[in-house]
N, C-alpha and C positions, 0 to 999 in steps of 0.2 A: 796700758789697759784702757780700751775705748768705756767712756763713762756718757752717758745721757747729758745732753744741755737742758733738758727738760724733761720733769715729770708731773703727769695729773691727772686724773679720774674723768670719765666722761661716766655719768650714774656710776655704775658698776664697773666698767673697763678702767682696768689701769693701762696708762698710755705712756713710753719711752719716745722722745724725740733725740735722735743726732746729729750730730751736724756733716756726714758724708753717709752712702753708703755701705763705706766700708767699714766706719765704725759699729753702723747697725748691726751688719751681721757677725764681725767679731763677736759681739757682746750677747745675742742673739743663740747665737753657736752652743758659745759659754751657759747659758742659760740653759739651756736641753742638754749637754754634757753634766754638770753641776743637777739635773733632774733625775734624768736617767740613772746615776749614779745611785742618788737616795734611794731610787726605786730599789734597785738591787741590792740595796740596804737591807728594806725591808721585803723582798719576793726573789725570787730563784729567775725568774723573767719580767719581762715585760712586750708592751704593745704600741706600736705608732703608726699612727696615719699621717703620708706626706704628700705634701702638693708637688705641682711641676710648674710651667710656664716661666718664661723668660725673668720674673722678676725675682725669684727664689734661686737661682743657676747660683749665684755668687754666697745665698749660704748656703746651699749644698756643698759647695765647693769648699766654705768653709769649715762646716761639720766634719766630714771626711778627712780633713787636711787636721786641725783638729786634736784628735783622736781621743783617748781618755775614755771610750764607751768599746763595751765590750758586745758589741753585734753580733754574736752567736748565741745571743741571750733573746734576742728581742726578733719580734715576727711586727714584721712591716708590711703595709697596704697603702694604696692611692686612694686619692678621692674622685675622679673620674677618668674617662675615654672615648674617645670618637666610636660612636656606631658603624659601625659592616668598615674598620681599617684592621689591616693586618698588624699585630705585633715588631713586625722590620720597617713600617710607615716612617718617612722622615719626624713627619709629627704626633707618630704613638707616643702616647703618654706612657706606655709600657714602655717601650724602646729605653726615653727617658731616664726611666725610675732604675733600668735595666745598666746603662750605659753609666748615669751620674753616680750611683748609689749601688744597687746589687752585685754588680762587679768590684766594685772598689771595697767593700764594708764587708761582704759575704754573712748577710746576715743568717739568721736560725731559719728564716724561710721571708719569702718575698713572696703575697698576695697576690697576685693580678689581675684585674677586672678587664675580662674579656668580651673587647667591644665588637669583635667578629662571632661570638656565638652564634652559631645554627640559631637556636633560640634564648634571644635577649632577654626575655622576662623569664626565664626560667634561671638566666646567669643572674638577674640581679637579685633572684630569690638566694641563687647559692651564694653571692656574696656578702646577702646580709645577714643569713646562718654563719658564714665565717665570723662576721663581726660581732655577733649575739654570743660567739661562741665562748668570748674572753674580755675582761674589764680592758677598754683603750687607754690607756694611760696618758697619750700625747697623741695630741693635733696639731699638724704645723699645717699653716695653708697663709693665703693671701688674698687679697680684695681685688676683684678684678675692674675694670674702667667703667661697667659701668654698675657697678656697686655690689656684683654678684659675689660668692663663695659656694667655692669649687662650678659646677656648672648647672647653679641654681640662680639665674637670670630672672629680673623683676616678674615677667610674666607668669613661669613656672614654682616660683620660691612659697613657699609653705612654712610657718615656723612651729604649725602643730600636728607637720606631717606626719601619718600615722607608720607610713615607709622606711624602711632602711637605707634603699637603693632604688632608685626608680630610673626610668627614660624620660628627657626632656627634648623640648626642641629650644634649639640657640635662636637669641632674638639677632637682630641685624648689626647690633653694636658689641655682641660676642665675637661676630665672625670678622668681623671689623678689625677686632682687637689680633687675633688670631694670624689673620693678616699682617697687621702694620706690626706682629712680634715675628716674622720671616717664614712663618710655619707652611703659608699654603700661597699663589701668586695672587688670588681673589678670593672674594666672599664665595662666587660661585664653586667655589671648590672645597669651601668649608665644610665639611656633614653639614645634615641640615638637625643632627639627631645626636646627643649623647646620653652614656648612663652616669650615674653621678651617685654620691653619695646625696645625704638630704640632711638639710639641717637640721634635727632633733638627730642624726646622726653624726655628725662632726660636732656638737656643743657636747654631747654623750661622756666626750673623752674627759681622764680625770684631770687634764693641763691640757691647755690652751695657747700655742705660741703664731700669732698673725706678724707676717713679715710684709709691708707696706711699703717699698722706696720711690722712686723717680717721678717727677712731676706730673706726667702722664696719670698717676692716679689720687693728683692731687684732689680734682673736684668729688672723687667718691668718698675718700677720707673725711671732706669735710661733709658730704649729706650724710654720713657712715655715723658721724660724730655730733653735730651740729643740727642735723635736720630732725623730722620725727622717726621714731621708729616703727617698721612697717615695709612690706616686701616692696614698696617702691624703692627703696634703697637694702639690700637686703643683708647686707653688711649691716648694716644697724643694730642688727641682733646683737651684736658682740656686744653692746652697751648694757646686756643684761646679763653678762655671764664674767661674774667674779673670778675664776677660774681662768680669764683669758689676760696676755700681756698683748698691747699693742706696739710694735717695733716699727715707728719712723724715721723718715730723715727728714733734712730742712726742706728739701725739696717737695715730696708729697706733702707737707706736714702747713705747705707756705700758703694757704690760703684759710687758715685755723685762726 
């Protein structure tokens, strides 16, 4: 059983470190299995929001493989999507969430936040009535390079947004990112436009599991942790939400 090399509080955030990423998400896994479970202890269902992007592939994979969670119980949502791409898009985060997770799990129902809507603000009005609609129990998501969560980029990130679901534009080190994870051949081909969940949306939920591995997201990790808090770094938030576990490895974790 994968165990942490280290544990510690950053303010409020409790923070796992491991020494591979495979440990991480073993234990990571286990952790939402072992939650989930209570939950249906005490409620008939439950609710969870999950991220995508290349650096969660490996627990998803592990979740699923897994098993011990009885997914006809529980209605799942994403936390965001490329604006005007179709659902069958190489890099739909629907495709994704479709391919990694709703085919495999057959959950009680799969959310979709639909980035091709006719009209966008009227989709993010109905996705945030979905999410009003039910206590979220679980948020899994992950930090992106450069400090963001889900696709709330320094410029755009709000931590007392009044929103549920809103339209952002990706800064230059989004599309960057997006890029150098295989998704698109250049920036130029990035949207230049996504909908996203909003952070007083994603902290909402009543558990919090942030999955953080590979070097590449080492420097956000450490302004995430280390720096001030503040949408310059907008991962920072978590530093105030008790509620959240942080799951690294040595590798993101090696500049702490």
């Amino acid at each position: 059983m994968a165990q942490p090399i280290k544990n510690f509080v950053a303010d409020s955030l409790r923070v796992r470190v491991y020494a591979t990423q495979d440990d991480l998400v073993q234990d990571a896994a286990r952790e939402v299995q072992s939650y989930l479970q209570q939950v249906f202890l005490a409620q008939s269902c439950a609710a969870a929001v999950l991220a995508t992007g290349n650096s969660q592939i490996k627990f998803l994979e592990q979740l699923v493989r897994l098993g011990g969670v009885d997914w006809s119980k529980v209605t799942l949502f994403h936390m965001d999507e490329y604006l005007g791409i179709s659902a069958d898009h190489p890099a739909s985060f629907r495709r994704c969430m479709r391919e990694r997770v709703a085919q495999l799990v057959n959950p009680k129902v799969f959310q979709y936040l639909e980035g091709d809507a006719l009209l966008p603000i009227k989709e993010c009005e109905r996705y945030a009535q979905l999410l009003r609609a039910q206590q979220i129990d679980l948020c899994c998501l992950g930090i992106g390079e450069n400090g963001h969560v889900a696709f709330n980029d320094p410029a755009v990130a709000d931590f007392n947004d009044n929103r549920s679901v809103k339209i952002v534009k990706l800064d230059d080190a989004c599309k960057l990112q997006q890029v150098g994870e295989g998704h698109f051949p250049d920036a130029q081909s990035v949207p230049s436009y996504a909908l996203t969940l909003t952070i007083p949306a994603l902290c909402a939920a009543k558990k919090m599991i942030c999955i953080v591995p590979e070097k590449r997201k080492a420097k956000a990790v450490k302004a995430a942790l280390q720096g001030p808090i503040g949408t310059a770094c907008p991962a920072s938030i978590l530093r105030r939400q008790a509620h959240c576990l942080l799951f690294l490895d040595a590798e993101s974790a090696n500049l702490l």
